[in-house]
PDB file of N, H, CA, C and O in Angstrom:
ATOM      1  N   UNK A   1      83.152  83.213 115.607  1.00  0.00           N
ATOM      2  CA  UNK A   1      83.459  82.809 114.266  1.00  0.00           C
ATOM      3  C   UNK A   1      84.967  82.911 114.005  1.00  0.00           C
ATOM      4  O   UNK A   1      85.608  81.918 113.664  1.00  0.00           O
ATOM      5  N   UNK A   2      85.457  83.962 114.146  1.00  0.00           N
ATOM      6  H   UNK A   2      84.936  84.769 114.424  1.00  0.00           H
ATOM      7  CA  UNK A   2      87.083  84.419 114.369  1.00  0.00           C
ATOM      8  C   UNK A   2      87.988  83.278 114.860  1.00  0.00           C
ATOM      9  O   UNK A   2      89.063  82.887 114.406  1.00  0.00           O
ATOM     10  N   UNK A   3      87.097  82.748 116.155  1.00  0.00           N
ATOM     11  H   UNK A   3      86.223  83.065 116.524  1.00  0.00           H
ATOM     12  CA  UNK A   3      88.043  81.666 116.758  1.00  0.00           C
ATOM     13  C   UNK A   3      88.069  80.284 115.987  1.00  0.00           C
ATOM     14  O   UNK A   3      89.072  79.571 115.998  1.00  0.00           O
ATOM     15  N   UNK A   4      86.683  79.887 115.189  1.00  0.00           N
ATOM     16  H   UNK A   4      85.868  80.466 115.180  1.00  0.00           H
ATOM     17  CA  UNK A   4      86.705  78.719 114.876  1.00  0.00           C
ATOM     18  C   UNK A   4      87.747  78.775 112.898  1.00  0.00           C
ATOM     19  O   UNK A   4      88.159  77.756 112.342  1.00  0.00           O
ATOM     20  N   UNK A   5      87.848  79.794 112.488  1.00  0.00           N
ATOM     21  H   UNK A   5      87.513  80.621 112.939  1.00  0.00           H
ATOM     22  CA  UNK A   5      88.986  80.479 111.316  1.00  0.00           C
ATOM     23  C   UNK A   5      90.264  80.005 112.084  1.00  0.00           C
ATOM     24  O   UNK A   5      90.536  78.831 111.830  1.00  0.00           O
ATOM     25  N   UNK A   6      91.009  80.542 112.848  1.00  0.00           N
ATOM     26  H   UNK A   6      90.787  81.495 113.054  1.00  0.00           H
ATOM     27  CA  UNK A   6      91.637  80.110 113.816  1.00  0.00           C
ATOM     28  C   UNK A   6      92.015  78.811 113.888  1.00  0.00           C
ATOM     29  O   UNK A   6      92.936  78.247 113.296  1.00  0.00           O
ATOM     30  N   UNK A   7      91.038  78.280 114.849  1.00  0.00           N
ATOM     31  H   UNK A   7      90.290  78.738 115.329  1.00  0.00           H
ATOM     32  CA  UNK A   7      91.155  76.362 115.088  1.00  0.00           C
ATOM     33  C   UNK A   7      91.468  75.789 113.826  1.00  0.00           C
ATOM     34  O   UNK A   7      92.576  75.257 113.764  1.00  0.00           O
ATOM     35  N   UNK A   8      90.728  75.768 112.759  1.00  0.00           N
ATOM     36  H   UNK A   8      89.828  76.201 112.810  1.00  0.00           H
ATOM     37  CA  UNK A   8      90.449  75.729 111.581  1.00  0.00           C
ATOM     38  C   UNK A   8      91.919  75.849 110.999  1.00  0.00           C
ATOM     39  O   UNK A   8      92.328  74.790 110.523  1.00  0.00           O
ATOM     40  N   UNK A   9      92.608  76.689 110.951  1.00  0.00           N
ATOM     41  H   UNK A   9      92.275  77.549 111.338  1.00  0.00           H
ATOM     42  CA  UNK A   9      94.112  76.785 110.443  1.00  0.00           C
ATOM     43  C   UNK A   9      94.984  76.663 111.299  1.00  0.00           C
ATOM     44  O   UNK A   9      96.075  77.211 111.142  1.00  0.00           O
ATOM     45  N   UNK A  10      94.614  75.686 112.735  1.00  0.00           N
ATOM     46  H   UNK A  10      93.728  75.240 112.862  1.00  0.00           H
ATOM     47  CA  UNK A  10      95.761  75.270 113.082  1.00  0.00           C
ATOM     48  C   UNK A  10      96.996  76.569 113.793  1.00  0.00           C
ATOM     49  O   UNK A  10      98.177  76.327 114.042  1.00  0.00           O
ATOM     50  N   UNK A  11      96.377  77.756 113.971  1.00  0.00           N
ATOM     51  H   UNK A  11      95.418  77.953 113.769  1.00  0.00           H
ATOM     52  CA  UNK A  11      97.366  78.621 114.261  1.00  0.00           C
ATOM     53  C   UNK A  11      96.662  78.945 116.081  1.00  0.00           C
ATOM     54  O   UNK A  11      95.531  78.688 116.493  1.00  0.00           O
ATOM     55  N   UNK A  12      97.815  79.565 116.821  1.00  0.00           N
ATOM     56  H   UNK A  12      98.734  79.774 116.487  1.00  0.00           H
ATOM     57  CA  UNK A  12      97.922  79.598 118.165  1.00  0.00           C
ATOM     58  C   UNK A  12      97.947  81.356 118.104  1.00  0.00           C
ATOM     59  O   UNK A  12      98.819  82.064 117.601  1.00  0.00           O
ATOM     60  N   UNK A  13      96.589  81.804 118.849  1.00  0.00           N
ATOM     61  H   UNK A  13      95.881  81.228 119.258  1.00  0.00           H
ATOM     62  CA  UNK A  13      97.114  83.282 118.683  1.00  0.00           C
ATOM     63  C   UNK A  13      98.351  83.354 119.956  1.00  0.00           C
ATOM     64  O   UNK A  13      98.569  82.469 120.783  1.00  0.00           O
ATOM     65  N   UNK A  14      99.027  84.613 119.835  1.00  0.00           N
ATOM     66  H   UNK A  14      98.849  85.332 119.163  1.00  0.00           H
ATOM     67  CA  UNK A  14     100.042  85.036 120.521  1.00  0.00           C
ATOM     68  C   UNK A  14     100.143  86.551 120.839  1.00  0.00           C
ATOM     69  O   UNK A  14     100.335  87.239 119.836  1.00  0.00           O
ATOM     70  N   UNK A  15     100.067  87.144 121.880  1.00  0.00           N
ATOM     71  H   UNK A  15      99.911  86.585 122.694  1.00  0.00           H
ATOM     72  CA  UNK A  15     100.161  88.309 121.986  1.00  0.00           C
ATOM     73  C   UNK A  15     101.642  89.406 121.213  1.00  0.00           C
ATOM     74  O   UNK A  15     102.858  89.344 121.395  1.00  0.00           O
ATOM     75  N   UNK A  16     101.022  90.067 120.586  1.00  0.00           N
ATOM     76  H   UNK A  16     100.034  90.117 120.438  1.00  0.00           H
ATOM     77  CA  UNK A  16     102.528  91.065 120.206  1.00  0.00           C
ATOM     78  C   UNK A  16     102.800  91.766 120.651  1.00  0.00           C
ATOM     79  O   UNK A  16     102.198  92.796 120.954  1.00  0.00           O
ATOM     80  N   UNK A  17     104.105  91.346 120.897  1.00  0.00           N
ATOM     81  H   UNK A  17     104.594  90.510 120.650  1.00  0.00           H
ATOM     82  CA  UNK A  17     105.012  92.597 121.488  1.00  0.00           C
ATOM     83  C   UNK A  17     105.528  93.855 121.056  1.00  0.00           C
ATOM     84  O   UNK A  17     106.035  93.795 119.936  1.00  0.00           O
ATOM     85  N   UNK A  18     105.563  95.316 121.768  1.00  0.00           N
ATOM     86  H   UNK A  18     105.151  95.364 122.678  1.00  0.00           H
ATOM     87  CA  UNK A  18     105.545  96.114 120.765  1.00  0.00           C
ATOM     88  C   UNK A  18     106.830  96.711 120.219  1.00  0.00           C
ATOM     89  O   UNK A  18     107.410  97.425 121.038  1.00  0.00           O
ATOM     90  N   UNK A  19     107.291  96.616 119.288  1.00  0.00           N
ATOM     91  H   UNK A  19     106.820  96.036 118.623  1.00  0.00           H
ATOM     92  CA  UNK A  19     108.052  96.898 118.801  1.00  0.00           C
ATOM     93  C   UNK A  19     109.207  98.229 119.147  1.00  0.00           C
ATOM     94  O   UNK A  19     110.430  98.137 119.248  1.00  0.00           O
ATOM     95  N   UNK A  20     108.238  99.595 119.297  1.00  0.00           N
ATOM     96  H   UNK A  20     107.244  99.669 119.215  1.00  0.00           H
ATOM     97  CA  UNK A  20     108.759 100.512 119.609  1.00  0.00           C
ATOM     98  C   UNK A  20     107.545 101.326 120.661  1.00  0.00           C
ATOM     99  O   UNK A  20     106.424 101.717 120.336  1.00  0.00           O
ATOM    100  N   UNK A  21     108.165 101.400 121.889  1.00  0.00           N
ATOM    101  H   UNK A  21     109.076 101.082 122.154  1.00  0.00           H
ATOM    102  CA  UNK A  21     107.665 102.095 122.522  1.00  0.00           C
ATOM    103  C   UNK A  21     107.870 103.756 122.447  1.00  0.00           C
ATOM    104  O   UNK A  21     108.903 104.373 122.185  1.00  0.00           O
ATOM    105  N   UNK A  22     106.248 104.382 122.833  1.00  0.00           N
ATOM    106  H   UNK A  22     105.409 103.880 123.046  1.00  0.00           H
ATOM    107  CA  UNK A  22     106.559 105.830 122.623  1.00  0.00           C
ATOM    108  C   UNK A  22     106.749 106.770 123.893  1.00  0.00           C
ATOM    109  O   UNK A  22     105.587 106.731 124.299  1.00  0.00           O
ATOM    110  N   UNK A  23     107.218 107.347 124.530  1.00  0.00           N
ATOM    111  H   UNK A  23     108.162 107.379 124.200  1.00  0.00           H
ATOM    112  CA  UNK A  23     107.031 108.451 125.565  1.00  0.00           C
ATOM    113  C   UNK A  23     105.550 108.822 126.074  1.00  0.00           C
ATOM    114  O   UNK A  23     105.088 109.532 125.180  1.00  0.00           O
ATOM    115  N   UNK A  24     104.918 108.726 126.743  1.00  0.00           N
ATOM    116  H   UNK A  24     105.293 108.149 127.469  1.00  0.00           H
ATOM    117  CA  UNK A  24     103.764 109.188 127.368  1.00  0.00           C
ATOM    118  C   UNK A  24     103.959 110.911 127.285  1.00  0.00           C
ATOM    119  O   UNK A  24     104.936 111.642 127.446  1.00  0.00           O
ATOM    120  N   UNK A  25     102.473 111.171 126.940  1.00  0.00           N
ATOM    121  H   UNK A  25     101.679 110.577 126.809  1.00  0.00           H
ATOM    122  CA  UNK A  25     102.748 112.772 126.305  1.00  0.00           C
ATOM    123  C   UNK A  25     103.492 113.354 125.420  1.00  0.00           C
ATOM    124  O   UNK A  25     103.449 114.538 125.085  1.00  0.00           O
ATOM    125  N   UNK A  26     104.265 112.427 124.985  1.00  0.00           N
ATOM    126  H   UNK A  26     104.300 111.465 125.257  1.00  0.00           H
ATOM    127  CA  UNK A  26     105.216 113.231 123.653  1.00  0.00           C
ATOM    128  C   UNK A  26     104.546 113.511 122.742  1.00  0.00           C
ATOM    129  O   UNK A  26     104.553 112.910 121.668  1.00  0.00           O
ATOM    130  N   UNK A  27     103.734 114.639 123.072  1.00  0.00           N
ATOM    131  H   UNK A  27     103.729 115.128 123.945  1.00  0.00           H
ATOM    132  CA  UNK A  27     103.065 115.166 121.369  1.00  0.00           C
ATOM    133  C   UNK A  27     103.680 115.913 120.617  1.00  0.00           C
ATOM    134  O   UNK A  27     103.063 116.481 119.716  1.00  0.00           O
ATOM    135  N   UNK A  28     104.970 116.098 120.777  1.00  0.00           N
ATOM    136  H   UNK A  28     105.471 115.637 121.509  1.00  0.00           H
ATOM    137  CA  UNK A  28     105.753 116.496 118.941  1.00  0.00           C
ATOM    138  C   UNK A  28     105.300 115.570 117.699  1.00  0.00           C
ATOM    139  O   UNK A  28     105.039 115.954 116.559  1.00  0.00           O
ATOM    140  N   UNK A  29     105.275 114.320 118.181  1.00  0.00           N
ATOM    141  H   UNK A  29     105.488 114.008 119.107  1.00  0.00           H
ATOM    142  CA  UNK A  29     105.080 113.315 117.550  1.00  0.00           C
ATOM    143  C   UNK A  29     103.790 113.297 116.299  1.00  0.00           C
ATOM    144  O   UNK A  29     103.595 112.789 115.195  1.00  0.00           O
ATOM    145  N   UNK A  30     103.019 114.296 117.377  1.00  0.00           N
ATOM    146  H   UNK A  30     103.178 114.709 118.274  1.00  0.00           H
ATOM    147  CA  UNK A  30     101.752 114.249 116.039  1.00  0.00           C
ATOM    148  C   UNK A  30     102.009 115.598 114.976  1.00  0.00           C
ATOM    149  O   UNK A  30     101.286 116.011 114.069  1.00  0.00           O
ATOM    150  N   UNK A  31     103.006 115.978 115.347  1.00  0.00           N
ATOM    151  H   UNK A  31     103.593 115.642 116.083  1.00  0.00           H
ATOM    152  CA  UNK A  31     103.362 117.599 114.599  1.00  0.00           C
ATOM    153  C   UNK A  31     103.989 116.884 113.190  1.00  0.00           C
ATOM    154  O   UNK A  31     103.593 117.189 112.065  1.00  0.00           O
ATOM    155  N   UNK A  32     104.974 115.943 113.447  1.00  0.00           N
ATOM    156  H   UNK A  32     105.297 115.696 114.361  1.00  0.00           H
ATOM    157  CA  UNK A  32     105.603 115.169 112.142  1.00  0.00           C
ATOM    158  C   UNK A  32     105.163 115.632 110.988  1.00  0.00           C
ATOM    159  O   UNK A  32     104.024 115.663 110.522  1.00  0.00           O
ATOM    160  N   UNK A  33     106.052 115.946 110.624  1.00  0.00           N
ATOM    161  H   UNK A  33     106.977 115.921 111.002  1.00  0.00           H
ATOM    162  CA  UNK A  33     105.549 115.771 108.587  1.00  0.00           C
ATOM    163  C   UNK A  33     106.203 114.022 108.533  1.00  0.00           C
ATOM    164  O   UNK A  33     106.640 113.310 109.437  1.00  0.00           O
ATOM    165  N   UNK A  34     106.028 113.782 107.100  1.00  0.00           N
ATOM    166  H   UNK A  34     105.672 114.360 106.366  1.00  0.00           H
ATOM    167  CA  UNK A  34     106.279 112.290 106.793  1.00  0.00           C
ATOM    168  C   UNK A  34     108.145 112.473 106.801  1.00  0.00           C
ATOM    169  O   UNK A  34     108.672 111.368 106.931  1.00  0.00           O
ATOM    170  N   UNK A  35     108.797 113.214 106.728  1.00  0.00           N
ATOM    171  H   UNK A  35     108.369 114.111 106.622  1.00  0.00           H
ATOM    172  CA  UNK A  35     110.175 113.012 106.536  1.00  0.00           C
ATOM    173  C   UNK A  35     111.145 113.065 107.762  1.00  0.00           C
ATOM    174  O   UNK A  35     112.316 112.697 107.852  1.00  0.00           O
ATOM    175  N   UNK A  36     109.970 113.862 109.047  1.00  0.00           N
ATOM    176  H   UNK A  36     109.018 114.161 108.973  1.00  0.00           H
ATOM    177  CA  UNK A  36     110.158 114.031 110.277  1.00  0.00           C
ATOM    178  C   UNK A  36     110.021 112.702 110.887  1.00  0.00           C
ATOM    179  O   UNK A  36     111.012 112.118 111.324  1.00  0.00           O
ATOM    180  N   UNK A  37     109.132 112.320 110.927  1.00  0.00           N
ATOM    181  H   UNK A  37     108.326 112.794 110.572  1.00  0.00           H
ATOM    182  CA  UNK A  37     108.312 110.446 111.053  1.00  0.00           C
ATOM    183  C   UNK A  37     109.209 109.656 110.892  1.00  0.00           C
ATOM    184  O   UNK A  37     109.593 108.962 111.833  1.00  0.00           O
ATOM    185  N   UNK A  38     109.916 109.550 109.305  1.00  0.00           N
ATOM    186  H   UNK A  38     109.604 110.115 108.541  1.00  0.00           H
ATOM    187  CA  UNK A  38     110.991 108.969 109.258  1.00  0.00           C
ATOM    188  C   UNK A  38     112.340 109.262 109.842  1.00  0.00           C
ATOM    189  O   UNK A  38     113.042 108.283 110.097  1.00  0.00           O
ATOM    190  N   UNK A  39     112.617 109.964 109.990  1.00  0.00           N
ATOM    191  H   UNK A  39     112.047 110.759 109.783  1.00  0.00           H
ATOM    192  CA  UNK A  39     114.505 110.112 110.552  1.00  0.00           C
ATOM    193  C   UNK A  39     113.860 109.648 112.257  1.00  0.00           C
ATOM    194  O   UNK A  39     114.503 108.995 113.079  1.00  0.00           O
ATOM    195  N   UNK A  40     112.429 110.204 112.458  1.00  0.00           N
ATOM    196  H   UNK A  40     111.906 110.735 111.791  1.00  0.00           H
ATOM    197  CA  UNK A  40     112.339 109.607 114.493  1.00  0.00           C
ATOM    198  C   UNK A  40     112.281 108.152 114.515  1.00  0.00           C
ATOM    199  O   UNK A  40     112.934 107.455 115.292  1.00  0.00           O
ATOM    200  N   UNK A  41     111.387 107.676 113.539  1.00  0.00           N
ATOM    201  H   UNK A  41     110.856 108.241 112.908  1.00  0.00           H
ATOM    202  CA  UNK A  41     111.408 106.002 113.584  1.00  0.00           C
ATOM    203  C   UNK A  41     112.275 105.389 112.577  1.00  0.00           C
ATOM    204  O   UNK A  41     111.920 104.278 112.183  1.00  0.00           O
ATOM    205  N   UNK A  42     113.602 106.017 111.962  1.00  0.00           N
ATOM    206  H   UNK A  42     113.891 106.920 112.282  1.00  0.00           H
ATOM    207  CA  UNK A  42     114.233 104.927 111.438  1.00  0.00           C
ATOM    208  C   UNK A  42     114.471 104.383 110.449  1.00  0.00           C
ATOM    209  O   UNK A  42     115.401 103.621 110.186  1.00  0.00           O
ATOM    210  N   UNK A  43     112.843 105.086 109.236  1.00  0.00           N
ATOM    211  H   UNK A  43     112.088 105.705 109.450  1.00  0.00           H
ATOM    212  CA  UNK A  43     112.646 104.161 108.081  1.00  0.00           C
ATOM    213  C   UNK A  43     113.046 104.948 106.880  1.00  0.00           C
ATOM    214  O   UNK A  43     113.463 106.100 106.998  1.00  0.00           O
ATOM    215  N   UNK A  44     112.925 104.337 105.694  1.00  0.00           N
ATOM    216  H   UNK A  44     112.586 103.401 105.598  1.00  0.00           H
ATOM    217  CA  UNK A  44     112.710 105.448 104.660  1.00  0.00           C
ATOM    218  C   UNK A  44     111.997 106.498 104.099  1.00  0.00           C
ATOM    219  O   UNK A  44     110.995 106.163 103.467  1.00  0.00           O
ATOM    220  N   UNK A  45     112.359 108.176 104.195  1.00  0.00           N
ATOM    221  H   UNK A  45     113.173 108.448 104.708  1.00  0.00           H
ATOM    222  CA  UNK A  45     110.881 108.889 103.682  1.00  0.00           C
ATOM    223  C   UNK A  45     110.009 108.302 102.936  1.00  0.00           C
ATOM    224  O   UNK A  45     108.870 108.767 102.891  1.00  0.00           O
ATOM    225  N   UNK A  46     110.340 107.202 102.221  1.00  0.00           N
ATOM    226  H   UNK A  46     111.265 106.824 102.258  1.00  0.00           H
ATOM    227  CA  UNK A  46     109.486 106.917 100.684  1.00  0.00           C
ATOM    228  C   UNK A  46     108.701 105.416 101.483  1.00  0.00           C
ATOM    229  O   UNK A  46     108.358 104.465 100.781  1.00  0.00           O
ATOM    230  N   UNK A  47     108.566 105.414 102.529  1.00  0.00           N
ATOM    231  H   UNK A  47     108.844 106.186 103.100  1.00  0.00           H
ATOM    232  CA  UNK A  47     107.848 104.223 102.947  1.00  0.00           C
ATOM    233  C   UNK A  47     106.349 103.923 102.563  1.00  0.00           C
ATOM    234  O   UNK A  47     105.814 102.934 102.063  1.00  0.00           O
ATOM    235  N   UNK A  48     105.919 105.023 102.939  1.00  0.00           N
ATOM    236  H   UNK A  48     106.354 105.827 103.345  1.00  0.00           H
ATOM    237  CA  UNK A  48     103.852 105.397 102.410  1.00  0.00           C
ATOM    238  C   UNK A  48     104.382 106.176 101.165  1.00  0.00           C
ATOM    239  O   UNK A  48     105.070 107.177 101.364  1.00  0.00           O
ATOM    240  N   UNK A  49     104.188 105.896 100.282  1.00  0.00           N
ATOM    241  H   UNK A  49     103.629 105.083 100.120  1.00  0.00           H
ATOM    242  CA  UNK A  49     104.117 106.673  98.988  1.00  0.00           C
ATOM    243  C   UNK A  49     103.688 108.161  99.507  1.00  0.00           C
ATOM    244  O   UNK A  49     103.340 108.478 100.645  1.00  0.00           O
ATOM    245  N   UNK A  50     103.802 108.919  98.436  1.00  0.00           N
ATOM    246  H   UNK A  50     104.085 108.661  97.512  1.00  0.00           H
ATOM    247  CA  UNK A  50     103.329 110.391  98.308  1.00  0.00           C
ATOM    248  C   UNK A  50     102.062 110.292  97.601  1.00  0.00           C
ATOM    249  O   UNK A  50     101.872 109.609  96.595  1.00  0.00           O
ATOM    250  N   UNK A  51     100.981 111.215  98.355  1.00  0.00           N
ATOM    251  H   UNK A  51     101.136 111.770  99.173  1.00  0.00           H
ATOM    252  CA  UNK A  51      99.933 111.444  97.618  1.00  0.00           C
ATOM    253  C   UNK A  51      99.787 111.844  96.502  1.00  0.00           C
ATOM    254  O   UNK A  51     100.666 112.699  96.396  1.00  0.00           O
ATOM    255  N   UNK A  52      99.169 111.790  95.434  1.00  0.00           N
ATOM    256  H   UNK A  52      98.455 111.095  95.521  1.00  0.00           H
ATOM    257  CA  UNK A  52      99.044 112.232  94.380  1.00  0.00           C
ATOM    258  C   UNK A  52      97.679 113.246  94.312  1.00  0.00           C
ATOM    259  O   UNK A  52      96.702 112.874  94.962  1.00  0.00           O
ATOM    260  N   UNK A  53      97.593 114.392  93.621  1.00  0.00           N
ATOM    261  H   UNK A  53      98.386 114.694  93.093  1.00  0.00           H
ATOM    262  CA  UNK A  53      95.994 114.741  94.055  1.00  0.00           C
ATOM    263  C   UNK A  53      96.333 115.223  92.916  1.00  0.00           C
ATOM    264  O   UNK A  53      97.380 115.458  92.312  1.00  0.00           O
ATOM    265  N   UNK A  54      94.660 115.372  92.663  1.00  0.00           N
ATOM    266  H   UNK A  54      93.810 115.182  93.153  1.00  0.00           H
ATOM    267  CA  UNK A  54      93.951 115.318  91.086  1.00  0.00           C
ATOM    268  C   UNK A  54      94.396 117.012  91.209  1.00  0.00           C
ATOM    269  O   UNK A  54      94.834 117.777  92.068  1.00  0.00           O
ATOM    270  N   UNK A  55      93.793 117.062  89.124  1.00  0.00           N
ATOM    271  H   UNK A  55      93.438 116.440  88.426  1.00  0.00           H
ATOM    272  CA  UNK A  55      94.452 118.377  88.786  1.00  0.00           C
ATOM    273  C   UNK A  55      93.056 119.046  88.813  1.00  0.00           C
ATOM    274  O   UNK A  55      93.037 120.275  88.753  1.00  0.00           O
ATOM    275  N   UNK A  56      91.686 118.258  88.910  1.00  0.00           N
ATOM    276  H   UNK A  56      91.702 117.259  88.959  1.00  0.00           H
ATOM    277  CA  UNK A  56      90.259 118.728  88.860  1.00  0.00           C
ATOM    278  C   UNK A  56      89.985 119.097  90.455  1.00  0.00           C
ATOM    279  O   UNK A  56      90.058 118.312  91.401  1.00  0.00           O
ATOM    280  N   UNK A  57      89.674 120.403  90.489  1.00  0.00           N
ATOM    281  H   UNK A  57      89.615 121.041  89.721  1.00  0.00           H
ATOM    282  CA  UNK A  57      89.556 120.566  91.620  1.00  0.00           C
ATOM    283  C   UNK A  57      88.229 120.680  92.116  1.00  0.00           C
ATOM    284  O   UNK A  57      87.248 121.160  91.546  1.00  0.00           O
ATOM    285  N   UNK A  58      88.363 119.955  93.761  1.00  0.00           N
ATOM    286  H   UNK A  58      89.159 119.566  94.224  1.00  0.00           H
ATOM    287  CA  UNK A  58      87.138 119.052  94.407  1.00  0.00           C
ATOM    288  C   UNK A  58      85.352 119.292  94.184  1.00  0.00           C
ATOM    289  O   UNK A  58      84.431 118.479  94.264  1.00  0.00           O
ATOM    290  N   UNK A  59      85.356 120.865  93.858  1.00  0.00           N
ATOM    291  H   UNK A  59      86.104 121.526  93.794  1.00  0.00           H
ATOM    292  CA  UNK A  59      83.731 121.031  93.874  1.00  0.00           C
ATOM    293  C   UNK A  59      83.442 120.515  92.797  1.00  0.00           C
ATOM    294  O   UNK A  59      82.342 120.002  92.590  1.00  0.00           O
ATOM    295  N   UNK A  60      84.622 120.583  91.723  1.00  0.00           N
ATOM    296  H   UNK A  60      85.516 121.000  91.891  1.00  0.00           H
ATOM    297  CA  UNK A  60      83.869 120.451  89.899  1.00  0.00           C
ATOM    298  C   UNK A  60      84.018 119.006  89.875  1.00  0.00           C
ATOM    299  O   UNK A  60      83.541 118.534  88.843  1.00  0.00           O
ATOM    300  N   UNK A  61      84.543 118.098  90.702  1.00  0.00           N
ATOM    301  H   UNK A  61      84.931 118.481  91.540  1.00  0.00           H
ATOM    302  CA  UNK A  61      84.454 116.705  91.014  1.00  0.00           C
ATOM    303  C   UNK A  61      82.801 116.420  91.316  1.00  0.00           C
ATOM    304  O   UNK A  61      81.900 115.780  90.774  1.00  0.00           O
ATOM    305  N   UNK A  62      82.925 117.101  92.252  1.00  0.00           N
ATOM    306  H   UNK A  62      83.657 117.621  92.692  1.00  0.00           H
ATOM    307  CA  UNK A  62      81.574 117.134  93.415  1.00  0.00           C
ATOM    308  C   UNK A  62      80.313 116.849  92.214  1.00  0.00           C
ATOM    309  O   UNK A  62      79.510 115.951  91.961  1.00  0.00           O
ATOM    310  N   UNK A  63      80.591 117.864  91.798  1.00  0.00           N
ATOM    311  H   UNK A  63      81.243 118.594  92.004  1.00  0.00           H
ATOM    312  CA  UNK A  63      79.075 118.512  90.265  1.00  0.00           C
ATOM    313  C   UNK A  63      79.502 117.849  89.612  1.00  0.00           C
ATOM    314  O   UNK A  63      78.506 117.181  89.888  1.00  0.00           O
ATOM    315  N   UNK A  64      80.054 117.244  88.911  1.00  0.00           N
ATOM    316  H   UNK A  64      80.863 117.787  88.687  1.00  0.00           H
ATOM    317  CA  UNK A  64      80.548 116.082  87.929  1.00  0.00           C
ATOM    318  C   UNK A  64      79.450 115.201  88.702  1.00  0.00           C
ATOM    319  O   UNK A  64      78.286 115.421  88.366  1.00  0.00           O
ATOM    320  N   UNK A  65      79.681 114.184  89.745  1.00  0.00           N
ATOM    321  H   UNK A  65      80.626 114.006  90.018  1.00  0.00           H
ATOM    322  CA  UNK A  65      79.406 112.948  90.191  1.00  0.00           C
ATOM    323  C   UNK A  65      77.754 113.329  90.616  1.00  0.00           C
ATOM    324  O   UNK A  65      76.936 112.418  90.493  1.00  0.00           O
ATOM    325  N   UNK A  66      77.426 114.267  90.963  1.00  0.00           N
ATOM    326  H   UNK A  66      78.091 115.008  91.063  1.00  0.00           H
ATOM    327  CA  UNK A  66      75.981 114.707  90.803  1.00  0.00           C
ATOM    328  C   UNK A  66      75.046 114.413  89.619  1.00  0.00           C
ATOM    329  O   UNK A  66      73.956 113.840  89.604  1.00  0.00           O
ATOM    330  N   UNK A  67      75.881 115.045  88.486  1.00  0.00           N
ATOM    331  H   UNK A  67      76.766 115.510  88.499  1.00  0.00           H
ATOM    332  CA  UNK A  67      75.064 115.348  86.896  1.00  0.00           C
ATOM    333  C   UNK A  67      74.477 114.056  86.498  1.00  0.00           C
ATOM    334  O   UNK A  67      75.274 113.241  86.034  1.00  0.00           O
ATOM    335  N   UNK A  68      73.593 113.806  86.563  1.00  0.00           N
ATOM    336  H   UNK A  68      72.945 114.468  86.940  1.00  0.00           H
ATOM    337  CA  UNK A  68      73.122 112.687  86.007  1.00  0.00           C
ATOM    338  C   UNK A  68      72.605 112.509  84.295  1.00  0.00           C
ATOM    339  O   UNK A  68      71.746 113.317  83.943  1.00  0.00           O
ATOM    340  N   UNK A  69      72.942 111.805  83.563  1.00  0.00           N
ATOM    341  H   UNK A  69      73.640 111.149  83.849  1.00  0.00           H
ATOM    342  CA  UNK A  69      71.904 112.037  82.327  1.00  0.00           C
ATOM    343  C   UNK A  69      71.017 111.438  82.130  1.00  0.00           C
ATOM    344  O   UNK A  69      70.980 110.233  82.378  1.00  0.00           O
ATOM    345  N   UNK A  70      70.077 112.071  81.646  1.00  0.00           N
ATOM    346  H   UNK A  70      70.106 113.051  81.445  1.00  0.00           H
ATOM    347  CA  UNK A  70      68.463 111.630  81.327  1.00  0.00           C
ATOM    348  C   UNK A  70      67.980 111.533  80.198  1.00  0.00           C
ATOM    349  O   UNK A  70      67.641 112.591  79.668  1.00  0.00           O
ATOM    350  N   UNK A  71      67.757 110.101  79.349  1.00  0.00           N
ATOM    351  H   UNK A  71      68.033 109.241  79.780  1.00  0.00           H
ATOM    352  CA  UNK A  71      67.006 110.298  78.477  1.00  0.00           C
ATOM    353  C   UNK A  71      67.782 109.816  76.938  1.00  0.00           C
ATOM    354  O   UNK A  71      67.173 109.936  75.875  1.00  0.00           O
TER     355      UNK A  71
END
């Protein structure tokens, strides 16, 4: 199906090339915080936004989305 989307728009797939290659075994890499990430690859800290997390904390979420009303 994929291929006939494809034919269909006239486009030629093409393999990509990768941009930045990484070191085999360099696992510092997964240690990164997001500001670490950025200065190794280049970009801006503010690339992925910052999470935001709620001020309700997760169980009283939890029991919230449980409670059903009846009646």
């Amino acid at each position: 199906m994929a291929g006939e989307i494809v034919k269909a728009l006239g486009l030629t797939p093409q393999k990509l090339k990768p941009r930045l290659r990484l070191e085999k075994n360099n696992e510092k890499v997964l240690a990164f915080d997001m500001s670490e990430a950025a200065a190794y690859f280049g970009v801006p800290a503010d690339t992925i936004a910052q999470r935001t997390r709620s001020t309700t904390p997760r169980a009283t979420q939890e029991k919230q989305q449980l409670e059903i009303p009846v009646g």
